[in-house]
N, C-alpha and C positions, 0 to 999 in steps of 0.2 A: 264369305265365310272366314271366320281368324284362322291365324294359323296355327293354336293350340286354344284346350280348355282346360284352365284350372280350377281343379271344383272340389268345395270340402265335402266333410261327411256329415258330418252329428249335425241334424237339424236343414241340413241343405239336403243332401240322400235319404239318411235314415231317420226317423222317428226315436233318438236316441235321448237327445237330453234332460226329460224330465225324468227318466231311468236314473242317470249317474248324477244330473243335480242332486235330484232325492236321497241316494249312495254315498253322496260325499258329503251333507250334510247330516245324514246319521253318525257317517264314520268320525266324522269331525266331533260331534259332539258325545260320544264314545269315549275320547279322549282328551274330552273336558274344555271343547271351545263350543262354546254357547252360538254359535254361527246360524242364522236362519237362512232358509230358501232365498229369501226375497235378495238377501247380503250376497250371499253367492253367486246368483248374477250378475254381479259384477265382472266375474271373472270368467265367464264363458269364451270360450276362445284363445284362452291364455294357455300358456301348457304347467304340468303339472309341481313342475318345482317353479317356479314363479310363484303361479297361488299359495302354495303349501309355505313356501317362503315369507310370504306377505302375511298370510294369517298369524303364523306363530308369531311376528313382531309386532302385528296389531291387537295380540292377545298376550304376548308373553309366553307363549307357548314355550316345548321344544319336541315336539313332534319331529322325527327323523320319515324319511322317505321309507324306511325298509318296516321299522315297523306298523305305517298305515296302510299299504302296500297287502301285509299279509293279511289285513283283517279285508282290504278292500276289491283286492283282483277278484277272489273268488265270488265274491257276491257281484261284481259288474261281469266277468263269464257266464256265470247264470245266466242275468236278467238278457246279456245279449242273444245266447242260446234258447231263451223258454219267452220275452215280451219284446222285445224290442223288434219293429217293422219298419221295413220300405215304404217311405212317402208312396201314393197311390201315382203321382207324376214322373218318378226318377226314375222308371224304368224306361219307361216312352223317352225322357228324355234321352238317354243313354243310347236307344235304339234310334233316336233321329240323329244322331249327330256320330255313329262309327263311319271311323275314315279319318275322322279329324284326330289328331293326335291329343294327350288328354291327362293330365297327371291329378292324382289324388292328394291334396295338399289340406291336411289336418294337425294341428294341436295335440292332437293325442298319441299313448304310448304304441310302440312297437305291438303289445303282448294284444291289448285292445284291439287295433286295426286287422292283427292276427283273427281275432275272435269274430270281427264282423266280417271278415270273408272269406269264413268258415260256415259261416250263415248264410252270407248274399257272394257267392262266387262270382256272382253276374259283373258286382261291382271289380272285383279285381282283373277281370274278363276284358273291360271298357277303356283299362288305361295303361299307358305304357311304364307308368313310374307312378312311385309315392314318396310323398315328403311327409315325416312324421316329426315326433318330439324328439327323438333320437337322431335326428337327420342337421339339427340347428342347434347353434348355438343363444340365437335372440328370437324369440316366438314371435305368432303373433303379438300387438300388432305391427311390430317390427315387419320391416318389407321382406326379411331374408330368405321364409318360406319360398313365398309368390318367386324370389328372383333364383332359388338351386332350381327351382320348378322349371323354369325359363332356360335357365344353364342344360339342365340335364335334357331337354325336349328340340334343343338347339333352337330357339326362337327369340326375337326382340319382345320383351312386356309389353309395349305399346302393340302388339300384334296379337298378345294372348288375352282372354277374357277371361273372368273369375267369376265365380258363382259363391256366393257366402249369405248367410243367415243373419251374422252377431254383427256389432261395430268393430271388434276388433279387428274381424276377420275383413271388411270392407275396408279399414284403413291398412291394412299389408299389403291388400292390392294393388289400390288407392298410392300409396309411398310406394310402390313395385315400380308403378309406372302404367298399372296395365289398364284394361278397362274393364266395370266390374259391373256386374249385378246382383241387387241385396235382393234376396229372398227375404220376402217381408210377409208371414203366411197367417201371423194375426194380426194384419195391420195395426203396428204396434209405431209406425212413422220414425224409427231409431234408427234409418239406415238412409238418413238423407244424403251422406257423404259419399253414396254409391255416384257409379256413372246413372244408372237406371233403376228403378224399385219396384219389383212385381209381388204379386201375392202367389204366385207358382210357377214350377219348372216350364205348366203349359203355356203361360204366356209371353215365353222367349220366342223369338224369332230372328234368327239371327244372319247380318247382312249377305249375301253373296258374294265371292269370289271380286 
């Protein structure tokens, strides 16, 4: 068994990101950046001033953080409170593996992760620590997430395993040091750079002691 789990949220846990892709591609074009779905995936796994950043240079924009913010928090509270659900795996998984130490290490804001374990307490139940966007200074897929995660759980990377959905998220591990598994649950084969690539949380198994 590793000595720790580091394991995101949106997409790996919860049934989250066609929620706030959809959200952040209205809000965006709201205020006048013509941005599609498909574009936006690009940036899954990045945290939010990065994207926000990138875009307005690759449109010209000048969108500020505080006024996309207000048209956006409340509609992603909603959708997390009233549609967004727990993969039918992540609970199970959660439940096989207390004992093992365990940090929640996500991209997203403070207010956000707030929001989802006001929903799924279970998850904040499961782990000792969270690394959020407010926690770093270089996001994903910068390694810095996976290595406070590491710091704060007192463990070597090479001893913790990562759970991640997106490429970005696999290449933070990946550069951590640690050893990772892509959640790959529409075999979408985007997550070759993983240590391992399953289609779900159930088909972990993970080494003994």
């Amino acid at each position: 068994m590793p000595s720790a789990l580091l394991i995101d949220l949106d997409g790996t846990l919860i049934d989250s990101e066609p929620c706030y892709k959809r959200t952040e591609v209205l809000t965006m074009n709201e205020f006048g950046v013509p941005i599609t779905l498909e574009e936006m995936e690009e940036f899954t796994g990045v945290t939010f001033p990065v994207w926000l950043r990138a875009l307005n240079e690759r449109y010209g924009a000048e969108i500020q953080r505080e006024a996309f913010m207000e048209v956006y928090r409340p509609r992603m509270e909603n959708l997390v409170a009233s549609e967004v659900q727990m993969f039918e795996d992540a609970l199970a998984f959660i439940d096989r593996h207390r004992g093992v130490p365990a940090a929640l290490v996500t991209s997203s804001m403070k207010w956000y992760v707030d929001s989802v374990l006001r929903r799924f307490p279970e998850i904040g139940d499961a782990v000792e620590t969270i690394v959020c966007e407010a926690d770093v200074q270089r996001g994903k897929p910068d390694p810095e997430p996976y290595l406070i995660a590491c710091q704060r759980l007192k463990v070597a990377p090479m001893d913790a395993v990562v759970f991640e959905d997106a490429p970005n998220g696999v290449k933070s591990g990946v550069a951590a040091g640690c050893q990772v598994y892509g959640i790959d649950r529409h075999g979408l084969g985007h997550l070759h750079m993983a240590t391992s690539v399953v289609r779900s949380l159930d088909s972990i198994t993970l080494p003994s002691p």
